[in-house]
C-alpha positions as CSV (number, residue, x, y, z in Angstrom):
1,X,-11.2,0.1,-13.3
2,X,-12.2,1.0,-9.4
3,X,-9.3,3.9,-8.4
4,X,-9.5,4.9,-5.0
5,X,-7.5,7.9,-3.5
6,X,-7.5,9.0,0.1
7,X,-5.5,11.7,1.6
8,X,-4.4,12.5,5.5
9,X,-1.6,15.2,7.3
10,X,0.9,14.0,9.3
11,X,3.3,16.0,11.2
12,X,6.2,14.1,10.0
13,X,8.9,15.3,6.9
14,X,8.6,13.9,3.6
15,X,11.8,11.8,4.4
16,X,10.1,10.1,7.2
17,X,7.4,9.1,5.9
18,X,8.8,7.8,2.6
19,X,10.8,6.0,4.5
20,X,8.2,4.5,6.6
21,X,6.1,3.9,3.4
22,X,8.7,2.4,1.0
23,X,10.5,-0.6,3.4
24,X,8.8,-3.6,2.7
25,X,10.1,-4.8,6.1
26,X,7.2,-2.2,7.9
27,X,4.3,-3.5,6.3
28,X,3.0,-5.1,9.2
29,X,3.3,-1.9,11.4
30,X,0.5,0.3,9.0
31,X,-0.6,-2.1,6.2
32,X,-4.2,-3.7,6.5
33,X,-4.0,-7.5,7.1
34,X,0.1,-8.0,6.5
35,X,1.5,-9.8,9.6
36,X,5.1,-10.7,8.1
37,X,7.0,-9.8,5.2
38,X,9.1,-12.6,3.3
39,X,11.9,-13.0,0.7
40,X,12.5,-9.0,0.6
41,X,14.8,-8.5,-2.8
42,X,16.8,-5.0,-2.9
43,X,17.3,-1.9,-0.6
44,X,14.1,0.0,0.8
45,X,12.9,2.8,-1.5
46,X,14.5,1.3,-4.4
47,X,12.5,0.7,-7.8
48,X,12.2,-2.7,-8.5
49,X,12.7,-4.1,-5.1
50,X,10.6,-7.3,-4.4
51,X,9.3,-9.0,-1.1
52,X,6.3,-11.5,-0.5
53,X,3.2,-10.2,2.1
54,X,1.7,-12.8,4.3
55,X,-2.1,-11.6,5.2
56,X,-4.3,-13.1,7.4
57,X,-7.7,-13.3,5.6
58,X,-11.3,-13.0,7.9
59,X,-11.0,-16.8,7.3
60,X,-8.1,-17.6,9.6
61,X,-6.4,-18.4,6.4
62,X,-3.1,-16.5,5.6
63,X,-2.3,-15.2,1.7
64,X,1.0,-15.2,0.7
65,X,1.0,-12.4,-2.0
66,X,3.8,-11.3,-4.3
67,X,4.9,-7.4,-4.7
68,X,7.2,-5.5,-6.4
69,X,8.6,-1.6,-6.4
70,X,7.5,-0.5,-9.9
71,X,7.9,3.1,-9.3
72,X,9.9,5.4,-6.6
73,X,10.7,8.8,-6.6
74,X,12.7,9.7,-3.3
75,X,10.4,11.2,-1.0
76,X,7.6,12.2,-3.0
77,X,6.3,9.0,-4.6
78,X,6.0,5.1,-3.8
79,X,4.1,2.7,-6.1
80,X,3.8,-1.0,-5.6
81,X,2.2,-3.6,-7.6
82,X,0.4,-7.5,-7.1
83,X,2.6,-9.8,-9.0
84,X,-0.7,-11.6,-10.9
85,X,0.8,-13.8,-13.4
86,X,0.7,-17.6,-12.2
87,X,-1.7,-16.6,-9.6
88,X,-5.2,-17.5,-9.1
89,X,-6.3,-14.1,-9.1
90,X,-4.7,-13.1,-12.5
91,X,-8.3,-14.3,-14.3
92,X,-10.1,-11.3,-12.2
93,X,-7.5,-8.5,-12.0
94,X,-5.2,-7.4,-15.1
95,X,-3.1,-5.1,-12.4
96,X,-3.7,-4.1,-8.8
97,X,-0.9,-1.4,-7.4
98,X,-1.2,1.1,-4.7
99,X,0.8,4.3,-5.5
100,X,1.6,7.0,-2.5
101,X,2.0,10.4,-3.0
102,X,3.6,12.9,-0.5
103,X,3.9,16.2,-0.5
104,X,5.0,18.6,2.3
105,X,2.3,20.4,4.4
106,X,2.7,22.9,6.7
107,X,1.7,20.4,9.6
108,X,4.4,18.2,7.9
109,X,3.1,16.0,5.2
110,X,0.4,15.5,3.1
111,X,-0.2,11.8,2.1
112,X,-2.2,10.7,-0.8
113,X,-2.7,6.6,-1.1
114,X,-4.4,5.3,-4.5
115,X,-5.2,2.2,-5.4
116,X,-6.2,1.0,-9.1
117,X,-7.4,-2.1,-9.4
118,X,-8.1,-3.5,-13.3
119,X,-10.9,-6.1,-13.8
120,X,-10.6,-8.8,-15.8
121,X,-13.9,-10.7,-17.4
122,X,-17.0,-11.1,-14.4
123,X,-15.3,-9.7,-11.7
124,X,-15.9,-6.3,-13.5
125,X,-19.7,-6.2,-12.5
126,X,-17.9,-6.3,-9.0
127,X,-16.1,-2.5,-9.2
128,X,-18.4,-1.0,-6.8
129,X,-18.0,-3.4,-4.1
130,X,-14.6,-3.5,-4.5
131,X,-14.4,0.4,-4.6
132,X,-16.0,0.4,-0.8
133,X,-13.4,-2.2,0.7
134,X,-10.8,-0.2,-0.8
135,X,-11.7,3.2,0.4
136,X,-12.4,1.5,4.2
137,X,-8.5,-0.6,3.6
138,X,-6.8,2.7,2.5
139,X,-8.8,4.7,5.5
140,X,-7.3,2.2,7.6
141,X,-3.8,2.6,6.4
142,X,-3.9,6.2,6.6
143,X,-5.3,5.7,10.0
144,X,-2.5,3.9,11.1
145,X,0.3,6.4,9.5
146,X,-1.6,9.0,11.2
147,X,-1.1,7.3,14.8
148,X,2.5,6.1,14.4
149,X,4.1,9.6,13.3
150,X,1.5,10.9,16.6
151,X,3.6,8.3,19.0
152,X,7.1,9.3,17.5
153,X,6.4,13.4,17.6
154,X,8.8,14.7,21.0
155,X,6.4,15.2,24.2
């Protein structure tokens, strides 16, 4: 099962970044790959709340991928999961969610990303791989939290 946590300060409150973190609707402006956001079901920040990703793969393809909420704790934890059943990568993953963690700093606020990803069958000889691209897509992520709460602090 490849876990992968990464952790970064920003100066922003708790409150900000949760909810930065937790609307579906600003994927696109810190999450790897997500250009739109689709079919969002329920507020932002609210357990069980649903939406559709749409990626753009290094193919020039674009993934349509299926969330949902399955954990929020207002503003100290978000977790989201891949809705697998149906899918075609439900016979190589038995769950794949990301979980943040924030807890204020005195710079503002820590923020700890994880991401578990259970393999099913073959694909489990492929943990280490998949470890690296999630370390480099949550150091990307983080990255690009880091640079948005840098452009909104006051001059």
């Amino acid at each position: 099962m490849p876990t992968v946590t990464r952790k970064t300060t920003v100066a922003a409150t708790p409150e900000k970044v949760y909810d930065l973190i937790s609307d579906p609707a600003r994927l696109p402006e810190w999450w790897p790959r997500v250009i739109r956001v689709e079919d969002i079901a329920g507020k932002p920040g609210a357990e069980r709340s649903r939406w559709t990703a749409v990626l753009g793969a290094d193919s020039g393809r674009m993934l349509r991928l299926d969330y949902r909420c399955s954990g929020a704790t207002r503003p100290r934890r978000y977790e989201w999961e891949h809705e697998l059943k149906g899918t075609p990568y439900e016979s190589h993953l038995a769950k794949q969610s990301v979980e943040a963690m924030i807890t204020p700093d005195r710079e503002g606020s820590e923020i700890s990303l994880t991401t578990v990803n259970t393999l099913r069958g073959t694909a489990k000889i492929a943990g280490f791989t998949m470890k690296k691209g999630q370390r480099e897509l949550l150091d990307e992520a983080l990255g690009s939290l880091v640079e948005i709460f840098e452009a909104s602090e006051p001059a």
